[in-house]
ROMAR-202794 format. One record per residue (C-alpha): residue number from 1; residue in three letters; x, y, z. Coordinates in Angstrom, 3 decimals, padded with zeros to 6 digits. Layout:
BEGIN
zalo|lodo|xx|yy|zz
NUM|ala|X|Y|Z .
...
END
This chain:
BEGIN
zalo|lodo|xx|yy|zz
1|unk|-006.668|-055.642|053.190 .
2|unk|-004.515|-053.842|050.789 .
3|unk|-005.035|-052.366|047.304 .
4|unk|-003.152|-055.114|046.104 .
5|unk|-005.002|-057.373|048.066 .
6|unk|-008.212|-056.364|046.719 .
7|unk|-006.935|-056.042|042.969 .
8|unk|-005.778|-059.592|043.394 .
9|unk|-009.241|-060.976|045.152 .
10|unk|-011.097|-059.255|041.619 .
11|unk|-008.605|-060.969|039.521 .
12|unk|-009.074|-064.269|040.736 .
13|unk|-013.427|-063.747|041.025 .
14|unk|-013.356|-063.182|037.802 .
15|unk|-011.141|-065.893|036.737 .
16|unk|-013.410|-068.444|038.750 .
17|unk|-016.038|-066.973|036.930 .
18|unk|-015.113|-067.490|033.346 .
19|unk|-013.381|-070.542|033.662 .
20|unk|-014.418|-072.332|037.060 .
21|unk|-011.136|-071.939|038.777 .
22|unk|-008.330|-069.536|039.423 .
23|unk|-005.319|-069.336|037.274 .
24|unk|-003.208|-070.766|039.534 .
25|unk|-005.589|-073.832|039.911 .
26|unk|-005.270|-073.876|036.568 .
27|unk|-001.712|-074.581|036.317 .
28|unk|-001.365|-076.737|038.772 .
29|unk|-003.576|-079.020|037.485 .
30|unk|-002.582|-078.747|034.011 .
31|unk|001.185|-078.511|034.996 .
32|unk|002.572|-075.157|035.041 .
33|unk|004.958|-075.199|031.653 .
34|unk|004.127|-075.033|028.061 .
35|unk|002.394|-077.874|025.851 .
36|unk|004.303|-076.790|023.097 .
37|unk|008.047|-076.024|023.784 .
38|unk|008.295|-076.713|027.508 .
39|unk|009.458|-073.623|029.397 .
40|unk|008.414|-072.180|032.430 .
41|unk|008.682|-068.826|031.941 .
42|unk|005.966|-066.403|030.681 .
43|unk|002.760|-068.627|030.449 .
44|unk|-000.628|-067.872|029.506 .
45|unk|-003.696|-069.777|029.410 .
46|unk|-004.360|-070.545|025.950 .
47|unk|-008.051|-071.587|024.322 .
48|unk|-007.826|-075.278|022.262 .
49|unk|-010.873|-074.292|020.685 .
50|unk|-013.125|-071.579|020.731 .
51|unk|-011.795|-067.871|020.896 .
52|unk|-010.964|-066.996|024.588 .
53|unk|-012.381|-063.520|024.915 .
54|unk|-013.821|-062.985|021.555 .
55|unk|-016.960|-063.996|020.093 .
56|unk|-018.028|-066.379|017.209 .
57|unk|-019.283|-064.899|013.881 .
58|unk|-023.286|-065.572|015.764 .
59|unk|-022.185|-063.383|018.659 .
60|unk|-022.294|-066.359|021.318 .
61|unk|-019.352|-068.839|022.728 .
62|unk|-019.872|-072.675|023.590 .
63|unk|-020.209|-072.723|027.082 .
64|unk|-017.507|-075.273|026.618 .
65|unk|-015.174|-072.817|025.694 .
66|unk|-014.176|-072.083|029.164 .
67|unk|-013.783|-076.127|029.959 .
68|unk|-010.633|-076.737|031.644 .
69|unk|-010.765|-079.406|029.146 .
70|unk|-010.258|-077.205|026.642 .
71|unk|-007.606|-075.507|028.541 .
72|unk|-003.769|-075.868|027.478 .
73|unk|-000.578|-073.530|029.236 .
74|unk|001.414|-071.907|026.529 .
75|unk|003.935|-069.521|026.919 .
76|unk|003.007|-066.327|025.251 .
77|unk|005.466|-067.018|022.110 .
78|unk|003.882|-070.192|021.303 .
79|unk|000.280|-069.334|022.107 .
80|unk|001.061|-066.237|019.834 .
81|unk|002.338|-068.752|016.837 .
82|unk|-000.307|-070.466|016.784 .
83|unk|-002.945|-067.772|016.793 .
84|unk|-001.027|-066.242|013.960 .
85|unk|-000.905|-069.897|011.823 .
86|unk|-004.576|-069.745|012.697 .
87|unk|-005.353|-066.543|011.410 .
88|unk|-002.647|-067.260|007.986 .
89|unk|-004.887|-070.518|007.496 .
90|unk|-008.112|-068.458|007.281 .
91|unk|-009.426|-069.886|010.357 .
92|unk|-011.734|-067.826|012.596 .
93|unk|-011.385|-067.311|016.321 .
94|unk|-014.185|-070.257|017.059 .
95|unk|-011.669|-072.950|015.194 .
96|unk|-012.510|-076.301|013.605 .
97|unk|-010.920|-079.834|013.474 .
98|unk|-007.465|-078.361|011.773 .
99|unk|-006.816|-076.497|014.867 .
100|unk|-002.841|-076.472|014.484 .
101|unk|-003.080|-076.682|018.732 .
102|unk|-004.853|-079.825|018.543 .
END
């Protein structure tokens, strides 16, 4: 197995282990472009609520968070729009029913 092998077998562990399945699982199950504007090209997955990596005000995250329910594919522009509108509408990280995603 190679180095990149191995890098690769880390990523995806620890993908399965924060949200249940791999990335690419991910997008093939939630279709592989953006919710938003449609392209193909530079996608992340993107939080509908809760705050991804970060942590609520308390310290803890919804173990819901990580849902593939609450899953969406954005490309990195959009995904960084909205965080941004998010953050200009005083809203924290956890978000709340005027999500602009939702």
């Amino acid at each position: 197995m190679t180095l990149q092998d191995k890098r690769m077998a880390v990523k995806e562990s620890m993908e399965r282990q924060r949200f249940g399945a791999t990335r690419r699982e991910i997008m093939s199950k939630k279709g592989a472009k953006c919710v938003t504007c449609g392209t193909t090209k530079d996608l992340v997955i993107d939080h509908i609520k809760g705050g991804g990596r970060h942590h609520t005000e308390r310290g803890l995250l919804s173990p819901l968070t990580h849902d593939i329910k609450n899953l969406q594919i954005q490309c990195r522009s959009c995904a960084g729009r909205k965080d941004r509108l998010r953050r200009s509408m005083g809203m924290g990280i956890e978000g709340n029913s005027n999500n602009p995603s939702q």
